[in-house]
GUDREN-379885 format. One line per 5 residues: number of its first residue (from 1); their letters; for each residue y, z, x of N, C-alpha, C, O. Coordinates in steps of 0.02 Angstrom, whole numbers. Last residue first. Layout:
N
NUM) A) Y,Z,X,Y,Z,X,Y,Z,X,Y,Z,X | ...
! end
This chain:
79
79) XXXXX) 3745,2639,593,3682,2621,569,3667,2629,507,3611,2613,486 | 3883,2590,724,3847,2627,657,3783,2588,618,3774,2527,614 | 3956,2528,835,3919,2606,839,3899,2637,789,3892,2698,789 | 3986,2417,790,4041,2469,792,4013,2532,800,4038,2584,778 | 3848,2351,685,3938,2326,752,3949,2390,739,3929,2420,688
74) XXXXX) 3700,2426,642,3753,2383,635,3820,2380,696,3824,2417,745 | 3522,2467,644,3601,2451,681,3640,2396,665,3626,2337,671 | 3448,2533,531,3463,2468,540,3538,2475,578,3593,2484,551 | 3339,2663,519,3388,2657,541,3426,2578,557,3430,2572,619 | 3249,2794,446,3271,2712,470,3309,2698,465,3339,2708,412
69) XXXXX) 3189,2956,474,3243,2922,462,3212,2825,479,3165,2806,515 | 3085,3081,506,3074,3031,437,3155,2977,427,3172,2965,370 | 3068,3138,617,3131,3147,580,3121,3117,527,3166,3132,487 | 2971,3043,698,2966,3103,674,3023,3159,611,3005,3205,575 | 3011,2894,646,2937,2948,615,2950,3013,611,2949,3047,560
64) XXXXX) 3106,2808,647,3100,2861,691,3064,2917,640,3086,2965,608 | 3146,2638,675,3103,2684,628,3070,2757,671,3024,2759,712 | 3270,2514,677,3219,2587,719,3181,2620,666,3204,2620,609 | 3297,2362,698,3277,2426,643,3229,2448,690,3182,2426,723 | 3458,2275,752,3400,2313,767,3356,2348,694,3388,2358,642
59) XXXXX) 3576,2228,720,3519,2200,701,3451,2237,685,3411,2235,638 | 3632,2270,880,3646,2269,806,3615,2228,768,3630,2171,786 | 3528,2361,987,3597,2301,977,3579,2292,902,3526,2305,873 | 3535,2551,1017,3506,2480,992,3555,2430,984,3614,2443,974 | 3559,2682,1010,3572,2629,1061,3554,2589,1070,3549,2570,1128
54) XXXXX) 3529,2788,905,3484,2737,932,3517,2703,1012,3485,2709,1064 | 3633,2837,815,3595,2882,869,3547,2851,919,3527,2882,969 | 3777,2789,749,3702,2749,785,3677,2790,838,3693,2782,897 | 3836,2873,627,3842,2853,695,3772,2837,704,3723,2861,678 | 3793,2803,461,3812,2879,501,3806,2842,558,3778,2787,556
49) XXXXX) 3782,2763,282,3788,2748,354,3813,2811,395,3845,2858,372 | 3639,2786,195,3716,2796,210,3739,2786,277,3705,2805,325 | 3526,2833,67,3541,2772,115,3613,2782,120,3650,2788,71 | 3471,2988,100,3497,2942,44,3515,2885,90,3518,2895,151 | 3424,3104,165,3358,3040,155,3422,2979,129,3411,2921,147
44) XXXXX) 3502,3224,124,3492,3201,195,3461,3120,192,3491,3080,227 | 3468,3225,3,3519,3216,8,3511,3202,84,3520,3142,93 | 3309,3214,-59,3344,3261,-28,3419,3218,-4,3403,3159,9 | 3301,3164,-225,3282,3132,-146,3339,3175,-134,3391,3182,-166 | 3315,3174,-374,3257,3217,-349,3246,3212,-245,3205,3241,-209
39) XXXXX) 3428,3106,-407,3424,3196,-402,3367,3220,-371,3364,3275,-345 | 3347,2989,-421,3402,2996,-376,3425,3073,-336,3435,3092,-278 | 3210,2937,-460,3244,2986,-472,3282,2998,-411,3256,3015,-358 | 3199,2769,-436,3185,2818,-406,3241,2876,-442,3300,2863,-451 | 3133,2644,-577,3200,2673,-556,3155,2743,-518,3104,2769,-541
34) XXXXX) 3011,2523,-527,3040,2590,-569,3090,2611,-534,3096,2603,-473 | 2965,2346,-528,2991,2428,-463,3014,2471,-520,3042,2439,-564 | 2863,2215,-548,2925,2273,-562,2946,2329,-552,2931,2365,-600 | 2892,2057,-457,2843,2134,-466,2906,2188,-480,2959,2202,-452 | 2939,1952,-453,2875,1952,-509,2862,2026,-489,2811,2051,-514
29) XXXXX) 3012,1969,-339,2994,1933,-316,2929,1926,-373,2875,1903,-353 | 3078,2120,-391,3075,2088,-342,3034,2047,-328,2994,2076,-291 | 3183,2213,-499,3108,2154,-518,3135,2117,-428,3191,2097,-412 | 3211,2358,-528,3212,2315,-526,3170,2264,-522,3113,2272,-545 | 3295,2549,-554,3226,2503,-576,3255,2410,-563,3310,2394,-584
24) XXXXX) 3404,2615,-439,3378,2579,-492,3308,2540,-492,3278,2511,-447 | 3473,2640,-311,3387,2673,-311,3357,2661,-406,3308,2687,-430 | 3567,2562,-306,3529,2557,-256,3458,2578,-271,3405,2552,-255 | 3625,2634,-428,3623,2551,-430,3555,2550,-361,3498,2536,-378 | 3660,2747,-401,3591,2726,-471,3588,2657,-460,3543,2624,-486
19) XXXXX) 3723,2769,-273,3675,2770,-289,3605,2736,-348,3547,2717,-345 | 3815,2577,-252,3842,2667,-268,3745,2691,-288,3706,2648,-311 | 3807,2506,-122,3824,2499,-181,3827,2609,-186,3834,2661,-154 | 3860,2472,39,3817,2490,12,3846,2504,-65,3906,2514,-69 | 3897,2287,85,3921,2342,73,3851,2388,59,3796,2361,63
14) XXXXX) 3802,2176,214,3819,2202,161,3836,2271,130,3796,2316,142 | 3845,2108,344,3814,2160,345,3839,2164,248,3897,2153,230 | 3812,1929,392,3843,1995,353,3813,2051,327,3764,2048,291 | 3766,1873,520,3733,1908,477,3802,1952,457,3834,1992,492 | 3822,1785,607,3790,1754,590,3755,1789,521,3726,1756,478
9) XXXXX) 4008,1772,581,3963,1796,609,3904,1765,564,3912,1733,512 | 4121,1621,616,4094,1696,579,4038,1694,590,4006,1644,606 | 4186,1579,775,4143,1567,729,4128,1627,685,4122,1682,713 | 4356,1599,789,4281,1598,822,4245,1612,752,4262,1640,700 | 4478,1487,806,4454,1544,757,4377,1548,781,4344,1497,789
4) XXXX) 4613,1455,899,4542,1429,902,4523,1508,871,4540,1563,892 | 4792,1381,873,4721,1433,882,4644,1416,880,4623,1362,859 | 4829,1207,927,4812,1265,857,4752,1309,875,4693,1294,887 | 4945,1170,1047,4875,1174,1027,4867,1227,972,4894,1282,973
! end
């Protein structure tokens, strides 16, 4: 009998790009967004993955007000 390959997943998590690209000026959907000064966002804030403080199933988005963080859980205990 030939292995049995389990199905790929239903959501790929996508890489994160490098800052100026992420916080670049763009066009979403007819509306045109300005580039975010990159130097100017506290370094804590930047979009990056770090251990899943949540305990959420993967998918999830937490939004934790008081800390000003969001948080999208991903596989493997990271967000």
């Amino acid at each position: 009998p030939e292995p049995v390959q389990p199905p790929p997943p239903a959501y790929v998590e996508p890489p994160l790009g490098d800052y100026e690209t992420m916080y670049g000026a763009m066009s979403d959907n007819g509306f045109d967004l300005p580039a975010i000064p990159v130097n100017k966002i506290d370094h804590r804030f930047l979009r990056q993955i770090v251990p899943d403080p949540t305990g959420q199933r993967p998918g999830t988005i937490v939004v934790d007000t008081t800390n000003h963080f969001l948080y999208l859980v991903r596989e493997g205990g990271q967000a």
